[in-house]
N, C-alpha and C positions, 0 to 999 in steps of 0.2 A: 504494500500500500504506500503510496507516494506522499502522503498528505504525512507521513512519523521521519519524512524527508530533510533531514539538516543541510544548510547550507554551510560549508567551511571555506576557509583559508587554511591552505598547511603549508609550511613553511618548508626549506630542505632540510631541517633536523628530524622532522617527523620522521621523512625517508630513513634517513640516518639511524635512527635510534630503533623504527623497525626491522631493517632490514637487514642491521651489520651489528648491531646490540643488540637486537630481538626485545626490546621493553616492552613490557606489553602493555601498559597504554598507547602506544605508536600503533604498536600490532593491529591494536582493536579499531583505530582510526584504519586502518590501511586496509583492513579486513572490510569495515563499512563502505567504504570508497567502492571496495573493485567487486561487494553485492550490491551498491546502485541503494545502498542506505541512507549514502552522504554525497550531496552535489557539490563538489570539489574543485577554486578557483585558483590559477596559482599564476603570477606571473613566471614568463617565457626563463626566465630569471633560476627558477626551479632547478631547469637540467643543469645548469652549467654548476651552480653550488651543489648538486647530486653528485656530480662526475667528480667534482673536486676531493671531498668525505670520502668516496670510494678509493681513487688516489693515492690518498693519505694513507686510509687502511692497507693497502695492498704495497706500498713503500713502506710502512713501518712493519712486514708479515704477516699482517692480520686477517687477510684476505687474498684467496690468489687471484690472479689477471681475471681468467674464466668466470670466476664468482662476483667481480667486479661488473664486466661486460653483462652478463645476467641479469644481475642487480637492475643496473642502470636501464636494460629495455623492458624489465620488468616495469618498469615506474612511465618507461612512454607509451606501453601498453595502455595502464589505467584509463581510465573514462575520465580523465581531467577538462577543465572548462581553464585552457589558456588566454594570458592576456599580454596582448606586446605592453614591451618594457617602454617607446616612444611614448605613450600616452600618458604612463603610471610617473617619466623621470622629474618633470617640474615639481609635480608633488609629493612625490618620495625625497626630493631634495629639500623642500618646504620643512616634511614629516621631521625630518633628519637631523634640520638645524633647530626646530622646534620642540623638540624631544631629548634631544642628545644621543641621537643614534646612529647609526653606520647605514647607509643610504639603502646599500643592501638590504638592510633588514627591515629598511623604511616603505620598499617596496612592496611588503607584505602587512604591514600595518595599514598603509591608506589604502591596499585594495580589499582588507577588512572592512574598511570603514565608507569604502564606496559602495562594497556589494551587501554592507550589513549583513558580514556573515560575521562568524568566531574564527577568532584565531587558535591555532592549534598549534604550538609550538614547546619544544624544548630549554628553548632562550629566556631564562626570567627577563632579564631585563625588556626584551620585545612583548610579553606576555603582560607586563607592568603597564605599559605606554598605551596598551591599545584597551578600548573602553569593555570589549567584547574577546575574552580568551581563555581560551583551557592548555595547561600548561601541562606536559606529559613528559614528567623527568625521573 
């Protein structure tokens, strides 16, 4: 039934902390997503901070190439609702200076606050900033 439908914002920690931590609050986010529980907004912004996390893991041994490469199409798979970054940058820059946050993260805050969804994040500090957030740490 569509109408027990959450709308979010997940940020690339979500990913992170599902898919190479296995947290299982991320899980259960990631789990609702990809059953079409949760309508899922994320700027374009997503992949490239995904790619990075897995990176990091697989250079520090934590994860091999394979499991990285997986990971990461696993996540362009999902039923995500993308949003180019061109639209989100004046205000994520606004968000950024206004906040005291890293623009990046600022990207994900105003398009909380534009789609009036929650933010789902592992970042307290981004979790703090924004009026709407569940924080999965």
């Amino acid at each position: 039934m569509r109408s027990s439908v959450v709308r979010a914002i997940f940020d690339a920690s979500v990913f992170g902390r599902a898919l190479v931590d296995r947290q299982a609050d991320a899980r259960r986010w990631v789990e609702r997503l990809d059953r079409r529980e949760a309508d899922v907004v994320v700027p374009e912004l997503v992949f490239a901070e995904t790619g990075h996390t897995l990176a990091r893991h697989v250079r520090a041994g934590l994860l091999t190439h394979g499991g990285a490469v997986a990971r990461l199409d696993f996540v362009r798979r999902l039923p995500l609702e993308l949003r180019p970054l061109d639209l989100l940058a004046t205000p994520a820059l606004i968000f950024a200076l206004e906040r005291g946050l890293s623009v990046y993260d600022s990207f994900y805050g105003v398009l909380a606050e534009v789609e009036d969804a929650v933010l789902v994040t592992a970042d307290r500090r981004l979790a703090a900033a924004v009026e709407r957030s569940e924080l999965v740490a």
